[in-house]
C-alpha positions in Angstrom: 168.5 75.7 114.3 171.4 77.6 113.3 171.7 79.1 109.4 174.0 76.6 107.7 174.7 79.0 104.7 175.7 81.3 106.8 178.2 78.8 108.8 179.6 77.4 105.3 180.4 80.9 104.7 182.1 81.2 107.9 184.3 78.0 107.6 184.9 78.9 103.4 186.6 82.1 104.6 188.5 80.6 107.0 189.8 77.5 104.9 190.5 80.5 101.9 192.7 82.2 104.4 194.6 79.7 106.1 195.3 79.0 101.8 196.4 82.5 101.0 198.3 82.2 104.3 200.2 79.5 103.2 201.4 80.9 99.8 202.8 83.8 101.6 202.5 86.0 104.8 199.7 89.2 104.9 199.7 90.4 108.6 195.8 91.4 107.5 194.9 88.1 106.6 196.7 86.7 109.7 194.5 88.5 112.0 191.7 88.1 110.3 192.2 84.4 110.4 192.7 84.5 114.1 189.4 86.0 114.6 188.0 83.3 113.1 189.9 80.7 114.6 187.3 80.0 117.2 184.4 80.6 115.5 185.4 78.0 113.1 186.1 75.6 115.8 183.0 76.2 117.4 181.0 75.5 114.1 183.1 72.6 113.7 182.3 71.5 117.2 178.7 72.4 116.7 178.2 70.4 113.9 179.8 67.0 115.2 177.4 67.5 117.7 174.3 67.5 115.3 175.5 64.5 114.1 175.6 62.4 117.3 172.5 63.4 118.2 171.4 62.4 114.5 173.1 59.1 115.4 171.2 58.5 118.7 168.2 59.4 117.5 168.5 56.6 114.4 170.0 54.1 117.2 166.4 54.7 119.4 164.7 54.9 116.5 165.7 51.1 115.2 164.0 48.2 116.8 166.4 46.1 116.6 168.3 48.6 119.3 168.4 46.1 122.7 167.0 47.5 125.7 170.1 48.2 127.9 171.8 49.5 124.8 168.6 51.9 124.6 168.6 53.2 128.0 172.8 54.2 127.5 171.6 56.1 124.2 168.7 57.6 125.9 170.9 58.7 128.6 173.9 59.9 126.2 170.8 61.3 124.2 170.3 63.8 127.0 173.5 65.0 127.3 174.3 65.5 123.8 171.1 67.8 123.7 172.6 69.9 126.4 176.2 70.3 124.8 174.2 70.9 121.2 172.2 73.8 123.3 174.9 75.2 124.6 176.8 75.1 121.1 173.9 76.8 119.4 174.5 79.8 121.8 
């Protein structure tokens, strides 16, 4: 599992930025921001992630969950490991 404070910090400084960069133009803060530009999306991405494999985990984990609808989750389950793993690197 990735360190969340540390990914907070990550997207904080990026949102602060983009902010300063609206009030006014600073070529520093302009290429810092574009540094982080991916790195921010990545978390982003990463984090969606976590969540739908939060959500298919509850969905499996609920009885109520019908079988056919169970055996798409499990299947979808899979593959949002995968994307998740290759996020986390």
């Amino acid at each position: 599992m990735l360190p969340q404070d540390k990914l907070d910090l990550i997207l904080r400084r990026h949102a602060e930025i983009s902010a300063r960069l609206a009030a006014g133009h600073d070529s520093a803060l302009s290429r810092e921001l574009s540094g982080l530009e991916d790195v921010a999306a990545a978390i982003r991405d990463y984090r969606t992630q976590v969540s739908e494999v939060e959500g298919l985990e509850a969905m499996l984990g609920d009885p109520a969950t019908e079988a056919e609808m169970r055996d798409l989750a499990e299947d979808e389950l899979r593959d949002a490991r995968d994307r998740l793993s290759q996020l986390e690197h």
